[in-house]
N, C-alpha and C positions, 0 to 999 in steps of 0.2 A: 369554187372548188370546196368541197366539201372532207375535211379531216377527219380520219380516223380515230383511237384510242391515246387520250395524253394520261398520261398519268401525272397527277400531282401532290408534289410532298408536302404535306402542313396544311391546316385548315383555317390557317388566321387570315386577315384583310387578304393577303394578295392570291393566297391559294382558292380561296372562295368564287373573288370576281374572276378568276381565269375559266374555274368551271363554271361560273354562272357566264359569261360570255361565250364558252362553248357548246354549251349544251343553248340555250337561247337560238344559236345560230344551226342547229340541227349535228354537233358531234361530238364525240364521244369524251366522257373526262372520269377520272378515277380519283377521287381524293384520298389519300391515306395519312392520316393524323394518327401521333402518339396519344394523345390526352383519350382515353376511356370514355369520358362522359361528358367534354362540351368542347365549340366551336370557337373560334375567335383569337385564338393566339395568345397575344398580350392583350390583345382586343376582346377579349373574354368579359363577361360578368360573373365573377365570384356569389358562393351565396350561406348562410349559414344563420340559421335558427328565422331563417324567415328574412335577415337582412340580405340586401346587395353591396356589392362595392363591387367597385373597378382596378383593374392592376396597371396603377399609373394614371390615371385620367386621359379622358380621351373626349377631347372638342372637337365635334364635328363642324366642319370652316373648312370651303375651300377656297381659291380661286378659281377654280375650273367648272367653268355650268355642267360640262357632261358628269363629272363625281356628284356635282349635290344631286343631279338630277337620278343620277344612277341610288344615292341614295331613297332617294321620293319613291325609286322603280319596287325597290326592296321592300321598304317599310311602309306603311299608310301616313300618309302627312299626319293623320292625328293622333300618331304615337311618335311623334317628336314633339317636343320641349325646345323653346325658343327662350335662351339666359342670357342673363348680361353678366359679360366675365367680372368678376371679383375675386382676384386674387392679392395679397401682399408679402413683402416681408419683414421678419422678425429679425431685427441685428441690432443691438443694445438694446431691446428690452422693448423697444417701440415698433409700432406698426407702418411699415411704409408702401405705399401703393404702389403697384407694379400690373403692368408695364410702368415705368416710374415716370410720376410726375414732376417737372423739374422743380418748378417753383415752391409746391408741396413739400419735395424732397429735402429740399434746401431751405427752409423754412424748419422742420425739424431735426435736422443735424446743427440747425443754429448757425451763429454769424460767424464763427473764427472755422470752425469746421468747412462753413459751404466756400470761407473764400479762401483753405485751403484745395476743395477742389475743384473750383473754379480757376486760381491759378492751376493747379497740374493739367486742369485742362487747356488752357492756354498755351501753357507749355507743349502739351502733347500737339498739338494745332500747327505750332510755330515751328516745332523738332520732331518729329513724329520717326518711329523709327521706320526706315526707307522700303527696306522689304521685311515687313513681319512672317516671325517663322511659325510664330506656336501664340495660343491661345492670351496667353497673357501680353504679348506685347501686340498681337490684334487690336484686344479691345481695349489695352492704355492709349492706342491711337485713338480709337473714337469715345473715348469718357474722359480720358484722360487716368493715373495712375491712383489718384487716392480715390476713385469711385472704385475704380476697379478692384480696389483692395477690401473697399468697405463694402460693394453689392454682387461680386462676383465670383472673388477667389477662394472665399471658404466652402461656400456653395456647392462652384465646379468642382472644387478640391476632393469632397464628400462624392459626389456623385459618380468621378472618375477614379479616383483611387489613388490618383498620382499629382504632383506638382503641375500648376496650370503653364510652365516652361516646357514640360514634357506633350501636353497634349496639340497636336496640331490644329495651327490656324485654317485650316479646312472649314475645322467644326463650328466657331466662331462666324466664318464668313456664311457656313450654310444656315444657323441658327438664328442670329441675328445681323445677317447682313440686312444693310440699307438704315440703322439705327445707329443714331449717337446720341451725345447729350445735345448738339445743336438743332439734331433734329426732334429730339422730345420737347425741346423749350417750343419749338415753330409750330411744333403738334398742337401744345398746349396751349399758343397763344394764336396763333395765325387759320387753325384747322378750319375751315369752311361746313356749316352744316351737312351732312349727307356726305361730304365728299369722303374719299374712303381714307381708312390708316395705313400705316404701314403691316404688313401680316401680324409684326410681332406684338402691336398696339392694338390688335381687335379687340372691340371692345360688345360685341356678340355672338353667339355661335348656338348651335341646334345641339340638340341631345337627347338620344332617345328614352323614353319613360323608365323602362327596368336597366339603365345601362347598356353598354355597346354590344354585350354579348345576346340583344335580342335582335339586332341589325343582323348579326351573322349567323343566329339561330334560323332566322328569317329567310335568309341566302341561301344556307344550305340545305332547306325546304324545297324551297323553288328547284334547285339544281336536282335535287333528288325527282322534284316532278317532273324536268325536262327528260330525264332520261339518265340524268348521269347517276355516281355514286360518289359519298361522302362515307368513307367507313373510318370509325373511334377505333381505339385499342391498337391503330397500327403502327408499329413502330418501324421504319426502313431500316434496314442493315446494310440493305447492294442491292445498288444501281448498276446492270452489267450490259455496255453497249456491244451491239452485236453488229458490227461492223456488213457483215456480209447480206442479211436481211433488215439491215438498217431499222432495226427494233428495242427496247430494251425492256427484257425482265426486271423489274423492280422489287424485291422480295423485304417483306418486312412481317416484323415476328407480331404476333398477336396477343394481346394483354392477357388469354384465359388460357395461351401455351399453343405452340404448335407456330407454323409461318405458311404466310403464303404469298402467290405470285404475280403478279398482274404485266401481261405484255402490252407493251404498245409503241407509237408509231412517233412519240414526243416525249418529253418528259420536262414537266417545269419543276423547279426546287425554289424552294423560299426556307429549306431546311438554313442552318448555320452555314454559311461558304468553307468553313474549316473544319467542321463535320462531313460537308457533303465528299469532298476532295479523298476523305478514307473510306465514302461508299462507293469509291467510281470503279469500274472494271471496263477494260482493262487497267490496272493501276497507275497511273498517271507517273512522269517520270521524277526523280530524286528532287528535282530544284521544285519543280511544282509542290510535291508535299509539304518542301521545306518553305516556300511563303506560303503555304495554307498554314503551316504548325505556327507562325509568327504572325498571323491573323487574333484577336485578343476580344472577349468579350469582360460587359459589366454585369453583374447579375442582382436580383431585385428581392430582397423580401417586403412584402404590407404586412404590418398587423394592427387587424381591422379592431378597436374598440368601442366597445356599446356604450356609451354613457348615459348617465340621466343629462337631457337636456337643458342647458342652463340659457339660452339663446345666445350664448358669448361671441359666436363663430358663424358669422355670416360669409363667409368666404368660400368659393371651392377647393383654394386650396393656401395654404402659407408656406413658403419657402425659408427654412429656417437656417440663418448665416449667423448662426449661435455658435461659435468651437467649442463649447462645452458640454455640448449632447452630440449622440451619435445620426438622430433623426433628422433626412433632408429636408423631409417634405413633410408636412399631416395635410391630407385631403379631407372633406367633409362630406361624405357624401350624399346627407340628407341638401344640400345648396344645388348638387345636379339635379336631383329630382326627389321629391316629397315620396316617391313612390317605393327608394331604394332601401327607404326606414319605417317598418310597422311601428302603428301608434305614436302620437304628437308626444309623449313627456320622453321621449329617448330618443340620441344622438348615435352616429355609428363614424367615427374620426379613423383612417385610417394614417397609420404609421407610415414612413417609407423609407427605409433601409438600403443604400449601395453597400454592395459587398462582392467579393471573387468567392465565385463555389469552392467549399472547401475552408475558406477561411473560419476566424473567430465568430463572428457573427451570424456565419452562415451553418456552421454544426453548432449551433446555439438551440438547445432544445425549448421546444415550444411552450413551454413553462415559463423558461427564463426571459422570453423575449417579449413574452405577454407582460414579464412582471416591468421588463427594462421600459419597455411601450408605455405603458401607464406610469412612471416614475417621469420620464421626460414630461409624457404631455402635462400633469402636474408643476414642473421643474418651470418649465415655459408660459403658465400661466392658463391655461387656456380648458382644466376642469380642478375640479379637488379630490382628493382623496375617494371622498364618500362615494364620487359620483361614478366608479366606475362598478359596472355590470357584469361583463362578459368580452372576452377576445377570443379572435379567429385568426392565425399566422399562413401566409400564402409565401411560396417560391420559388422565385420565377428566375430558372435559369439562361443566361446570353440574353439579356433585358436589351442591352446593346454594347454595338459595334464600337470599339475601342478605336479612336483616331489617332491616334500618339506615332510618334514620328517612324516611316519606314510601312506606314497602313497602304500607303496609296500606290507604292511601287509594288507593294506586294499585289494589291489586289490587281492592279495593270498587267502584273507575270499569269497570275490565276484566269483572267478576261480572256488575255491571248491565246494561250494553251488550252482552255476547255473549249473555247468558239472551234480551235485545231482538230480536235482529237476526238470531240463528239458533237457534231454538225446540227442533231436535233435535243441538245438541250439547252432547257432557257433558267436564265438565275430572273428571280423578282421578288420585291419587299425587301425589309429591311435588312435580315440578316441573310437572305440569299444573295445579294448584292452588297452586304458589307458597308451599307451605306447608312444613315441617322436619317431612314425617311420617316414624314409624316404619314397617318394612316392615309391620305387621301396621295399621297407619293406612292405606296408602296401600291392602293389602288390601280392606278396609272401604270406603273410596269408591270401589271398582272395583263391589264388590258391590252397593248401593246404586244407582249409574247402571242398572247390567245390570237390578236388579230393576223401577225405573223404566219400562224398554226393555221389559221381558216383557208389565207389566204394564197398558202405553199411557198411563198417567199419569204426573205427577211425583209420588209420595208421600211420599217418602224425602228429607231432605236430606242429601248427601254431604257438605255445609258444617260441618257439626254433629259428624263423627265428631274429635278429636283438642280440640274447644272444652270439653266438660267434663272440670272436674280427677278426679271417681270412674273415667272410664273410663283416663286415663292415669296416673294413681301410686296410685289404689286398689283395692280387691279386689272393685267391682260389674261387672256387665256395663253397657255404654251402655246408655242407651235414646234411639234416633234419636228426633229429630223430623219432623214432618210440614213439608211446604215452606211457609211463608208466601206465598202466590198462586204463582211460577212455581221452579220447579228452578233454584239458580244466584242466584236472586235475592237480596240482601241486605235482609234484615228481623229 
């Protein structure tokens, strides 16, 4: 059976593969993206005075042969980059290797240090708390409580905005489930050559030449060749289901003024779940808004600095569990690819900043943030003074989906009600689904809706893809499930 007109909102990872699956398959897809001038979401490549950089880093690794393969379909094998991850972190002034190495680890925290947490870990082993609620007593069960203090809690604390008591063990199980310190030591001593890690310990991944935003510049080429449309500049305002011709006018305003309309027979969203909920028409009822309103994003500034290259910084990226800087992360971007940085004697390190739209940080003018940018990366050892050049500030609002306690029943109220109320529309990716997926997750529920679309039923549930642990830190492929009565529905 052959589908009509879907329209799709967002043109990052998941809005991309829906119309590249639809239109491949001979029907109709509309993409309407906010952003004016490039594809890719968070998945974008940034670019300025000739450098690249990426907003957040993005390792291409899947478990799933159909995504890498879907990859290879998009891009020419010979405009990927095959790296071997190097990342560490910084907390007391030293450099520690991460995914962490136990022996390593322990080995430079020193003797009174490691056989402090080697007891908490024992402790946590022998008394572990029974049902973990929230992030931090998760991953004191499997580090045990002085690691988790020393390589985890400043970090998430920076990242999320809030106390690692507040943020749900959700997030913890989905990010790094199947890892402990028992199981890093076994990695580290027992791994068998070739045999695989766990996801969170890969130890290489693909990436393509100019960054990820030429994978999706790539994509939404093709989909524009198959037929479909990819149009910049659009920003949706209403989504208005038309119950009676089972259609929906989608109207979104247009960067150079003026709006316009596009009907069709589907409608996927990968917009914000808490956004989308104030574009729906008919208006969705009181309790619905009100868990869309208590839905909560994180938002992201980079700023990207030029430096004269000093080779200091082989890494792609350092996690900084420093509490005296504001900076989470510095990525490196010339480590992804030689290609993201004109000329050998300059470096291009990007900054990376959590913060809530609106706050301190985030109405911090671009002056100031370049100046705060280059003070830290100095502060933390990692260029001098002299060396810097030039900055570019990027920001990137609802970077992600807030897990803090009361996320998951809301989103269960949101699932039920919108499956109810409007039968052909689909949530996919990250913040359509309110979920912390991987790009190659958020992939996976794009496809999944599309095939649905193709197919005229719901068969597929796109709920399913990131809920088992084999498909995210082990070496099977998924196997989707079939929907419990309707698509979307919670069962």
């Amino acid at each position: 059976m052959t589908a009509g007109i879907t329209a799709i909102v967002g043109a990052g990872p998941a809005g991309l593969t829906a119309a590249y699956e639809l239109t491949r398959n001979g029907a109709g897809a509309v993409v309407l993206e906010a952003d004016p001038e490039r594809v890719g979401g968070i998945s974008r490549t940034a670019e300025h005075g000739g450098f690249l950089f990426d907003i957040g880093g993005h390792r291409f690794f899947t478990k799933s042969a159909e995504i890498d393969a879907l990859w290879g379909e998009i891009l020419p094998a010979g405009e990927f980059l095959t790296r071997d991850r190097r990342s560490r972190i910084l907390y007391g002034g030293e450099l520690f290797p991460y995914p962490l190495r136990a022996l390593e680890t322990l080995r430079k925290l020193g003797p009174v240090e490691s056989a402090r947490c080697l007891f908490s870990y024992l402790r946590a082993r022998l008394a572990p708390v029974r049902e973990p609620a929230n992030f931090e007593d998760w991953v004191a069960n499997h580090f045990g409580r002085r690691l988790y203090e020393i390589f985890f809690k400043t970090y998430t604390e920076k990242v999320w905005g809030m106390p690692c008591a507040e943020i749900s063990a959700d997030w913890a199980a989905q990010r790094i489930k199947g890892l402990s310190l028992g199981k890093a030591v076994r990695d580290a001593l027992f791994r068998r050559p070739g045999e695989a890690a766990a996801k969170t310990l890969i130890t290489q991944f693909k990436y393509p030449r100019r960054g990820p935003g030429q994978l999706w510049a790539a994509c939404a080429d093709k989909v524009r060749a198959a037929g479909g449309e990819v149009r910049l500049g659009r920003s949706v305002q209403r989504c208005d289901w038309d119950a009676g011709s089972r259609r929906w006018p989608a109207t979104a305003a247009r960067a150079g003024g003026g709006e316009e309309t596009v009907e069709a027979e589907h409608l996927i969203s990968t917009a914000p779940l808490r956004a989308l909920v104030g574009m729906l028409g008919p208006a969705p009822p009181p309790e619905v808004a009100e868990a869309a309103a208590g839905l909560r994003y994180r938002d992201f500034i980079v700023v990207a600095l030029i430096v004269k290259d000093r080779r200091q910084l082989a890494d792609h990226w350092i996690y900084v569990h420093e509490p005296g800087v504001k900076v989470g992360r510095v990525q490196n971007f010339k480590a992804w690819s030689p290609d993201m940085v004109p000329g050998p004697d300059l470096a291009c390190y990007g900054m990376e900043y959590f913060c809530f739209e609106g706050d301190g940080l985030w109405s911090m003018p671009d002056r100031e943030l370049a100046a705060l940018a280059g003070d830290e990366l100095v502060a933390l050892g990692l260029a001098e003074r002299g060396d810097l050049v030039d900055a570019c500030v990027v920001r990137q609002p609802k970077a992600y989906p807030v897990y803090d306690d009361g996320y998951a029943g809301r989103v269960e109220t949101l699932r039920a009600a919108l499956a109810e109320r409007y039968p052909t529309l689909h949530l996919a990716g990250r913040n359509g689904m309110h979920r912390y997926n991987n790009q190659d997750h958020s992939m996976m529920t794009a496809l999944l809706c599309a095939r649905n679309i193709l197919a005229g039923e719901d068969r597929l549930d796109p709920w399913s893809v990131n809920e088992d642990a084999e498909y995210h830190e082990g070496g099977k492929a998924a196997e989707y499930r079939p929907v419990p009565g309707k698509l979307g529905r919670p069962g």
